[in-house]
PASEBA-1860 file (N, C-alpha, C; in nm, 3 decimals):
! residues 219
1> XXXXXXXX> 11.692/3.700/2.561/11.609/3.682/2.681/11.460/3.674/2.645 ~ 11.396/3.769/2.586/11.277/3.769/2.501/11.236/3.657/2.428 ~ 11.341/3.597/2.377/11.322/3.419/2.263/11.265/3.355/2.380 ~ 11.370/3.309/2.519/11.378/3.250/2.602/11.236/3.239/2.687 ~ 11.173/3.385/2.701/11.096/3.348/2.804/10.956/3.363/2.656 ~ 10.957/3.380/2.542/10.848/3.323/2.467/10.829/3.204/2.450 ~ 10.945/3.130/2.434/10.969/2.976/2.428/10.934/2.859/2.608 ~ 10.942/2.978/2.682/10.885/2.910/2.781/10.704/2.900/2.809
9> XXXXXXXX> 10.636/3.039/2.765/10.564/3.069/2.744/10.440/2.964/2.652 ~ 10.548/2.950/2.538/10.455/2.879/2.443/10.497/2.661/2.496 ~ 10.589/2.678/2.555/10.605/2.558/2.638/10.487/2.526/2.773 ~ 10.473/2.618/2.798/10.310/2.646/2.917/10.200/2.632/2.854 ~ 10.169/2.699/2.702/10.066/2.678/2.632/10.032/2.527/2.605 ~ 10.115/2.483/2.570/10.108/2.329/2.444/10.109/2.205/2.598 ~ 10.123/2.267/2.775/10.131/2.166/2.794/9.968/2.140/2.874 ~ 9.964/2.284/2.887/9.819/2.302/2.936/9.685/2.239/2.861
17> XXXXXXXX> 9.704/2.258/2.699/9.631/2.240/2.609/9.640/2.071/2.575 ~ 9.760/1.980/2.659/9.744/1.883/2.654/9.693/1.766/2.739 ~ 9.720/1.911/2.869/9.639/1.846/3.007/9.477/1.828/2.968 ~ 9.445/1.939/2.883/9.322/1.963/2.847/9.268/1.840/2.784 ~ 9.349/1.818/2.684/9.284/1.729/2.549/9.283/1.577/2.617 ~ 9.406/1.575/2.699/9.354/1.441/2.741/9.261/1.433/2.887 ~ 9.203/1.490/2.923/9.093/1.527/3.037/8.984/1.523/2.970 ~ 8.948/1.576/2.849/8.828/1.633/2.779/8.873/1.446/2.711
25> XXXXXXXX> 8.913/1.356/2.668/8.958/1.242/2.591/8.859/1.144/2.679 ~ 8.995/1.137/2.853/8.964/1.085/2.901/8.809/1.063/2.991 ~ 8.785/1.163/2.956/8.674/1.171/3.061/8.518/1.133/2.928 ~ 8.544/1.185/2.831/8.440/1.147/2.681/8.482/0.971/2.691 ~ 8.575/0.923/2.729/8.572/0.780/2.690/8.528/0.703/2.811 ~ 8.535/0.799/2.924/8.496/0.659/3.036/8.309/0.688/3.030 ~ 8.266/0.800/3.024/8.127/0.841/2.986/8.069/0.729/2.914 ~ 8.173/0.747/2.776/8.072/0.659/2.680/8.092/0.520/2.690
33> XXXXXXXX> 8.210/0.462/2.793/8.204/0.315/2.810/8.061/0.302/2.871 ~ 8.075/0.384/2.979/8.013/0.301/3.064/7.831/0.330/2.997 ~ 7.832/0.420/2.967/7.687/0.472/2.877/7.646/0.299/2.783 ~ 7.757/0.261/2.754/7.748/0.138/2.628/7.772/0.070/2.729 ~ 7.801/0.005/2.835/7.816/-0.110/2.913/7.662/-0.104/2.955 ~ 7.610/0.023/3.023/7.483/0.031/3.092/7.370/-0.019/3.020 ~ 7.370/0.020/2.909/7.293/-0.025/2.787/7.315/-0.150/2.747 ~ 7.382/-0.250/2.759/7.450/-0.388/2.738/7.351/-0.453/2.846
41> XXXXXXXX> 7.384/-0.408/2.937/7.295/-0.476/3.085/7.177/-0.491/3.136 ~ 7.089/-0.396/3.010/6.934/-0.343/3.031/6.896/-0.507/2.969 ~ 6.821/-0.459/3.051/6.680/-0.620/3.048/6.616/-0.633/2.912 ~ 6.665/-0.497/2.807/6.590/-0.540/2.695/6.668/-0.607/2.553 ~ 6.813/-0.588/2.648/6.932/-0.630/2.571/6.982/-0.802/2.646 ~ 7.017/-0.852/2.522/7.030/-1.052/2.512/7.187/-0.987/2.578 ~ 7.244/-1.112/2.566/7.365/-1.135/2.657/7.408/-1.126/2.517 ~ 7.464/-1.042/2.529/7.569/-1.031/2.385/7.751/-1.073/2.318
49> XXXXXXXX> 7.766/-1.084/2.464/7.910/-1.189/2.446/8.042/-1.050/2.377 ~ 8.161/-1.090/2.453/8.257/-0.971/2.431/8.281/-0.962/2.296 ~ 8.235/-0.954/2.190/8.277/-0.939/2.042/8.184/-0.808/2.012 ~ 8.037/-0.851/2.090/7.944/-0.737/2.042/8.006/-0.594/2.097 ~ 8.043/-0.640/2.273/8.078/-0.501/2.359/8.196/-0.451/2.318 ~ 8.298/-0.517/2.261/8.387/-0.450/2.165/8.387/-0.388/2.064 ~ 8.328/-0.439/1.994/8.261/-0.367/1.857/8.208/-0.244/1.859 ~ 8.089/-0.245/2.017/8.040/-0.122/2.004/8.154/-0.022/2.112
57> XXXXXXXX> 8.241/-0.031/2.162/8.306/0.037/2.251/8.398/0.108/2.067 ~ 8.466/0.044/2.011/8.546/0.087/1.882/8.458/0.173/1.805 ~ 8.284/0.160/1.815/8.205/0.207/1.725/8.189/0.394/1.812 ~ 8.195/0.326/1.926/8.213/0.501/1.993/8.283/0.535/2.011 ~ 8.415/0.494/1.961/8.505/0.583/1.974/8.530/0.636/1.851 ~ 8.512/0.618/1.764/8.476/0.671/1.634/8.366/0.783/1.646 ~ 8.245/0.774/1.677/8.187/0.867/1.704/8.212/0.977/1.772 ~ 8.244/0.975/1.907/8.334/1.078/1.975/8.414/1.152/1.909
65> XXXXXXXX> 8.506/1.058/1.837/8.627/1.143/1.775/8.542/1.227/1.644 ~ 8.416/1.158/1.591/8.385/1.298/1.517/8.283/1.339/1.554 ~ 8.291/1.359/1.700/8.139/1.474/1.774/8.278/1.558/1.807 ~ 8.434/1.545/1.838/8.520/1.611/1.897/8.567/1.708/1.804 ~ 8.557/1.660/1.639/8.644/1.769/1.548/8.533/1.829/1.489 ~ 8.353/1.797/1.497/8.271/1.874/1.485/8.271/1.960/1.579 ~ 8.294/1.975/1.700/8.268/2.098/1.822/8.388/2.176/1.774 ~ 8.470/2.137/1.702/8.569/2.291/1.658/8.509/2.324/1.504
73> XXXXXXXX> 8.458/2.278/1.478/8.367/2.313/1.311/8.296/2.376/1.353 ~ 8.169/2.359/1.487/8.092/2.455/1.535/8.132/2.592/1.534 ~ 8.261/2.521/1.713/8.361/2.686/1.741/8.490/2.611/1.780 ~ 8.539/2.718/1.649/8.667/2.700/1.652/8.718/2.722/1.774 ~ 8.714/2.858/1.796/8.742/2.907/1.935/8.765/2.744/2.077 ~ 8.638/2.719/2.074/8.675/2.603/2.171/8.730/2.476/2.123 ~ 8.706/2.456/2.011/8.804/2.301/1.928/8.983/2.359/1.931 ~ 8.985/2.490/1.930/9.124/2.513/1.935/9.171/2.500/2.073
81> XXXXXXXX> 9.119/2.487/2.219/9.158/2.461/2.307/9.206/2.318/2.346 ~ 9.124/2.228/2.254/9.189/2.079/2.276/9.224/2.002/2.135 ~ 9.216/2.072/2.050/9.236/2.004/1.920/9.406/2.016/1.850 ~ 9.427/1.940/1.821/9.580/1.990/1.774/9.596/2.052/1.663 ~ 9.555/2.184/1.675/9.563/2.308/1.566/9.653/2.402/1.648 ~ 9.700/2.531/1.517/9.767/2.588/1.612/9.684/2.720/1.648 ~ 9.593/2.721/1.577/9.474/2.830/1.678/9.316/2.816/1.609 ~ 9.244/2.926/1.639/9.101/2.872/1.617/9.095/2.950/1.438
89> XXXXXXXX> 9.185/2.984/1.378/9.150/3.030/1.199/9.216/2.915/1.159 ~ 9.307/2.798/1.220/9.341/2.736/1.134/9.235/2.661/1.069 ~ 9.144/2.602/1.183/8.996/2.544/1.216/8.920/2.619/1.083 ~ 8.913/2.752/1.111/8.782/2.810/1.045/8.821/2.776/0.871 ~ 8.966/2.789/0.857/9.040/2.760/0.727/9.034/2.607/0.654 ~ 9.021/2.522/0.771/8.997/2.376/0.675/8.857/2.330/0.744 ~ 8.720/2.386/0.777/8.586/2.350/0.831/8.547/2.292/0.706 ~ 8.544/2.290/0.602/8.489/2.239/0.513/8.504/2.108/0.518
97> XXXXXXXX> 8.679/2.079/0.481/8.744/1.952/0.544/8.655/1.851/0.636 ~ 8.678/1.954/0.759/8.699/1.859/0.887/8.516/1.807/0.899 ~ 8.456/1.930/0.790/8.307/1.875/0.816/8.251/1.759/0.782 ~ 8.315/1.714/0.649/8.339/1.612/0.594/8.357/1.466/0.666 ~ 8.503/1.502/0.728/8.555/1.389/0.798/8.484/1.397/0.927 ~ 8.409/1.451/0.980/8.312/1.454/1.120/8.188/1.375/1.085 ~ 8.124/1.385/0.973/8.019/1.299/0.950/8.097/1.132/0.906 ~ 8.156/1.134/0.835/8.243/1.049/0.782/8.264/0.963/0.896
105> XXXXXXXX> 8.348/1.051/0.997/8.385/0.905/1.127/8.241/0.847/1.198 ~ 8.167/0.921/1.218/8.046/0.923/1.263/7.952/0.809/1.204 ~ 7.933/0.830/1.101/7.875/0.772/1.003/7.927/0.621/0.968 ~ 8.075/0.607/1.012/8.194/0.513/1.029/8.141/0.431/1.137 ~ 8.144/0.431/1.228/8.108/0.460/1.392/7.929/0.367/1.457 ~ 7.866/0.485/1.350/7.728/0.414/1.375/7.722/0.287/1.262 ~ 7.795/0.269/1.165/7.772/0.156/1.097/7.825/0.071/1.161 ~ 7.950/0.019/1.233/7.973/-0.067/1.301/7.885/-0.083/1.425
113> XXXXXXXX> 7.895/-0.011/1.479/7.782/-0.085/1.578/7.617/-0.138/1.584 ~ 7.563/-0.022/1.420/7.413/-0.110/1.401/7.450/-0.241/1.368 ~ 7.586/-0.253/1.353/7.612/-0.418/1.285/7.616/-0.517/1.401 ~ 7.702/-0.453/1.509/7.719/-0.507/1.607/7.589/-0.549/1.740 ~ 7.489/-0.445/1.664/7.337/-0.434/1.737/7.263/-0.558/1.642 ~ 7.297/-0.605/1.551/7.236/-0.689/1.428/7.281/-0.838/1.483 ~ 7.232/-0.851/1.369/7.191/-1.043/1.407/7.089/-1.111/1.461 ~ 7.083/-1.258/1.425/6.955/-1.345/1.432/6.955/-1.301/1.603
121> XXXXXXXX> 7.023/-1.293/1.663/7.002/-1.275/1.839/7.027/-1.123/1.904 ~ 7.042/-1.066/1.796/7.050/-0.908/1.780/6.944/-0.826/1.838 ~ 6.936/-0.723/1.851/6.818/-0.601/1.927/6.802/-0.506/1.738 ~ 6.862/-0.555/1.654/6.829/-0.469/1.538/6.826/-0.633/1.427 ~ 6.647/-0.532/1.292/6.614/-0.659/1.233/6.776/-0.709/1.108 ~ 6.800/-0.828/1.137/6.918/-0.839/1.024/6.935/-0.764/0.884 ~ 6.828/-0.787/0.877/6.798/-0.706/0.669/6.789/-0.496/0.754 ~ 6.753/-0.509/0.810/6.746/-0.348/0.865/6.908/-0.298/0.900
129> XXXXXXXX> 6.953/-0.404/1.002/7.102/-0.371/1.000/7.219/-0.360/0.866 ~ 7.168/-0.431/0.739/7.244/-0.441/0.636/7.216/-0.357/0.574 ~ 7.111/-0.328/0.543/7.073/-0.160/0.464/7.111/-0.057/0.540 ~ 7.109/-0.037/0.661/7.148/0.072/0.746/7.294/0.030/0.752 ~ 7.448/-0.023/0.718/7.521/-0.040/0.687/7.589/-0.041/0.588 ~ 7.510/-0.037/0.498/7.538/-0.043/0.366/7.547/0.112/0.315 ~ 7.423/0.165/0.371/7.426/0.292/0.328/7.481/0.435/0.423 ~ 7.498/0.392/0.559/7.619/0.450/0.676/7.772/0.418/0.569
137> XXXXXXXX> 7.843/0.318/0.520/7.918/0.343/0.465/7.934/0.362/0.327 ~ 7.805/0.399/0.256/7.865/0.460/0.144/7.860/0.559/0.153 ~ 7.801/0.667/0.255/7.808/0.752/0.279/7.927/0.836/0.366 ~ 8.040/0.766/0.421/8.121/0.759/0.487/8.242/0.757/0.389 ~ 8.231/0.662/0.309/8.321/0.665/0.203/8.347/0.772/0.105 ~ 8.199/0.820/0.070/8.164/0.980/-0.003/8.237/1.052/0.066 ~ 8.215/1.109/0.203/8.247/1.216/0.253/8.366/1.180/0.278 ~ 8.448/1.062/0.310/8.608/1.045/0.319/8.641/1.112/0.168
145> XXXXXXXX> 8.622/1.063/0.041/8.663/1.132/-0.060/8.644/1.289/-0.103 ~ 8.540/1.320/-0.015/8.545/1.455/-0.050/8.622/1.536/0.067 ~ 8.691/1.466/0.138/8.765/1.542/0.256/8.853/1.514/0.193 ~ 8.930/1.427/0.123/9.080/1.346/0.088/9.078/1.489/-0.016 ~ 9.017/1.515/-0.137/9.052/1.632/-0.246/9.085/1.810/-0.193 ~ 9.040/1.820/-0.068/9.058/1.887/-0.030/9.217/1.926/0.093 ~ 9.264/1.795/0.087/9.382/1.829/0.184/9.496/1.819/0.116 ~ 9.582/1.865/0.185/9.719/1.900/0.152/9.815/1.749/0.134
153> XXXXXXXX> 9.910/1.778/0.046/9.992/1.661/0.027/10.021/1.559/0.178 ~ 10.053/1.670/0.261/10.128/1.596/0.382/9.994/1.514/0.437 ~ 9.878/1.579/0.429/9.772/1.507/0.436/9.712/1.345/0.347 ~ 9.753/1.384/0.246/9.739/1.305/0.200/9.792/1.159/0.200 ~ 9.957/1.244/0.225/10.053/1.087/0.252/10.028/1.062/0.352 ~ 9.958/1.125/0.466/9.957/1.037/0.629/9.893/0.916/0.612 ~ 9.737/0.968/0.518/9.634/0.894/0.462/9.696/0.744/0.405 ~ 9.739/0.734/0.321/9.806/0.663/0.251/9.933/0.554/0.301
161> XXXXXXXX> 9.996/0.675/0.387/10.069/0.564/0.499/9.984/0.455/0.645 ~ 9.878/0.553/0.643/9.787/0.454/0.755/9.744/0.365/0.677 ~ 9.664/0.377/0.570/9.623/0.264/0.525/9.675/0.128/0.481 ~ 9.828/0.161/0.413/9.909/0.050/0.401/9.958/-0.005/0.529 ~ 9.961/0.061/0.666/10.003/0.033/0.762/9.878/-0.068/0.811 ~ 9.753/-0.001/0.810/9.645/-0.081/0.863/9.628/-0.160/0.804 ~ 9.624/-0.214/0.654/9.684/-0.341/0.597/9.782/-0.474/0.696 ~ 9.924/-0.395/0.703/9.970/-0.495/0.693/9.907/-0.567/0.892
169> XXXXXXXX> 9.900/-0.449/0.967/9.870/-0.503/1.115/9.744/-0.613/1.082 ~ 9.599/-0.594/1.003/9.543/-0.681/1.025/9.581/-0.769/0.914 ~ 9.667/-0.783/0.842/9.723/-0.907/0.846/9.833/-0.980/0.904 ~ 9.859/-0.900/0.961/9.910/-0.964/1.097/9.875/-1.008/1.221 ~ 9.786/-0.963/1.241/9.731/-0.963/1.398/9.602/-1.078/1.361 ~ 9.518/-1.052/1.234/9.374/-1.138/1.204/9.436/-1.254/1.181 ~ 9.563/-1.249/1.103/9.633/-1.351/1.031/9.674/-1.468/1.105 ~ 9.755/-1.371/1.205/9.808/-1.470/1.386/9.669/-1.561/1.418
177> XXXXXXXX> 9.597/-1.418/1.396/9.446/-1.495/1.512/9.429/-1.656/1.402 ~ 9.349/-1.646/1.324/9.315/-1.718/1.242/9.442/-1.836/1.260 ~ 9.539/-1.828/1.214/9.684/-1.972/1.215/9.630/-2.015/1.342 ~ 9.608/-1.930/1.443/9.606/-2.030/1.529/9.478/-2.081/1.599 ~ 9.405/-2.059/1.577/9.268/-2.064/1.527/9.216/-2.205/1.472 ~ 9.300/-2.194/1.372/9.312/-2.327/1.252/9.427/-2.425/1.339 ~ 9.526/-2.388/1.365/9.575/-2.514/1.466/9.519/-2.563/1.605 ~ 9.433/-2.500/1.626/9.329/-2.522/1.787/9.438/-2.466/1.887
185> XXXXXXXX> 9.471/-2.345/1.896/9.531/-2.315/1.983/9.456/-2.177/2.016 ~ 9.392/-2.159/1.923/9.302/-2.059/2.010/9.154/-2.078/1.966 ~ 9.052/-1.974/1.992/8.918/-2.034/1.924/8.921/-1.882/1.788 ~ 8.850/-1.985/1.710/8.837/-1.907/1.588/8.767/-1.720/1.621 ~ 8.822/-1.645/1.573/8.783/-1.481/1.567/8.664/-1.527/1.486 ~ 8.541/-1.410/1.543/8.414/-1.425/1.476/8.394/-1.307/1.359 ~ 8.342/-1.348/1.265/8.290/-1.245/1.168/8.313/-1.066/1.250 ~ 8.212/-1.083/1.326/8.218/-0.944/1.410/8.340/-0.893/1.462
193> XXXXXXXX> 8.450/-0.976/1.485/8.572/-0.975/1.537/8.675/-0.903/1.416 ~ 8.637/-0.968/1.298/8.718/-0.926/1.166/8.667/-0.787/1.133 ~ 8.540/-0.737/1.126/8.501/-0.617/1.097/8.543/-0.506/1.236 ~ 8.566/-0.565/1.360/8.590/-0.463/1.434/8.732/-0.442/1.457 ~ 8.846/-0.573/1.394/9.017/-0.529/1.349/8.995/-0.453/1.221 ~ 8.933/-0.454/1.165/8.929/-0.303/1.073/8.942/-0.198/1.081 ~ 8.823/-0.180/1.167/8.801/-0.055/1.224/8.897/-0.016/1.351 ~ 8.919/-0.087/1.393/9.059/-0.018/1.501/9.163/-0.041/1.460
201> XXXXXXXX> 9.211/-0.116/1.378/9.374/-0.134/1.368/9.364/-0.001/1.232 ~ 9.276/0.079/1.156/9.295/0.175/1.092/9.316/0.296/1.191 ~ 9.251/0.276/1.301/9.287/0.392/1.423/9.437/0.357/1.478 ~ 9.470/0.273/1.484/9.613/0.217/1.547/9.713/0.249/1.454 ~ 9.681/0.231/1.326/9.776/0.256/1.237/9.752/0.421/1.207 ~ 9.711/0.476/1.210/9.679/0.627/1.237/9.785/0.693/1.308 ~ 9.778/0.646/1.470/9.798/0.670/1.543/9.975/0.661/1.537 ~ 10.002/0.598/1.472/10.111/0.505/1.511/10.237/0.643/1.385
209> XXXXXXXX> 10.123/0.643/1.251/10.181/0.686/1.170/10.232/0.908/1.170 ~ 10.121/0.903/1.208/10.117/1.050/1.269/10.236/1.095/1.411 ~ 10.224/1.014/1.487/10.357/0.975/1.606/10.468/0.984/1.548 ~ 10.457/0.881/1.407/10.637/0.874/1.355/10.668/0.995/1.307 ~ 10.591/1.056/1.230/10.620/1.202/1.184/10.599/1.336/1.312 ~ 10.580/1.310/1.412/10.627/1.393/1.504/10.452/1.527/1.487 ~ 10.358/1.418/1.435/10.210/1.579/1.477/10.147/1.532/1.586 ~ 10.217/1.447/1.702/10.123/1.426/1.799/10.143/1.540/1.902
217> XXX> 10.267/1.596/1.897/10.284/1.731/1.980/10.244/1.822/1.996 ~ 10.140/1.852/2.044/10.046/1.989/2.059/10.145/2.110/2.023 ~ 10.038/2.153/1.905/10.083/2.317/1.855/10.004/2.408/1.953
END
């Protein structure tokens, strides 16, 4: 009887904590659309055409996601209310980690979109956007490697399975685009278009890969 009503118990926990995470998700993503749409529309911004507003919508969501696993690096205590840990020492136990990968996505995040802010018809100077890109991801790349030595095998292979996964989607999906592209059946994907299936189909394949192994279930 005792199993029974702990198991209901911790069934109340994980569903509350998911009402949470996606409230605290949903509500950080319609914020920052519309924060980046509003800013799209200002009189000091060119008509930028849906490749840019995509780019930068993918570039904040990257950011978010590491302003979201920095606020449990802050406090654990509150990252353990929406984060999928199973309490706030697991947090305090891999902060080093997650500090890493918080600047890392971030740093991820703002490089795509100074890119997406760049260009001859851009609001950022071209040569300013490429140095500030250049050096957003080598710095992104640093701190991905110094988060990767620090995690655990199962960590590691998730790593490893997204990336071959995010492989093969954008060559599939850029690949589609492009064939047909080249047969005039659609219009060619722009430069900006290829750098921003990067950056999301590595979130898609993330997403996709973590699901198959069953850690999307709130602990």
């Amino acid at each position: 009887m005792m199993q029974v009503a702990d198991e209901k118990a911790q069934g109340r926990r994980r569903l509350k904590k998911t009402l949470v995470a996606l409230a605290v998700g949903g509500v950080a993503g319609f914020l920052g659309a519309t924060l980046v749409l509003r800013i799209l529309d200002a009189d000091s911004i060119p008509d930028v055409g849906a490749s840019v507003e995509i780019a930068l919508l993918v570039a904040m969501l990257y950011v978010f996601t590491g302003i979201a696993v920095g606020v449990g690096v802050l406090s654990p205590k509150v990252g353990a209310k929406f984060l999928n840990v199973e309490d706030a020492e697991e947090l305090q136990e891999q902060r080093s980690m997650l500090t890493y990968s918080t600047f890392g996505m971030i740093g991820a995040g703002a490089a795509l979109g100074t890119v997406a802010l760049g260009g001859e018809a851009g609001v950022v100077d071209p040569v300013w956007a490429l140095v500030i890109y250049a050096g957003l991801t080598v710095l992104a790349v640093w701190l991905s490697l110094k988060s990767w030595k620090m995690q655990d095998e199962l960590m590691r292979a998730v790593g490893r399975e997204t990336g071959a996964l995010s492989f093969y989607l954008t060559v599939g999906i850029g690949g589609t685009w492009a064939l047909l592209a080249h047969l005039g059946f659609a219009p060619a994907p722009q430069p900006l278009d290829w750098l921003t299936m990067f950056w999301s189909l590595m979130l898609v394949a993330c997403f996709i890969v973590i699901g198959k192994r069953g850690m999307m279930t709130m602990r």
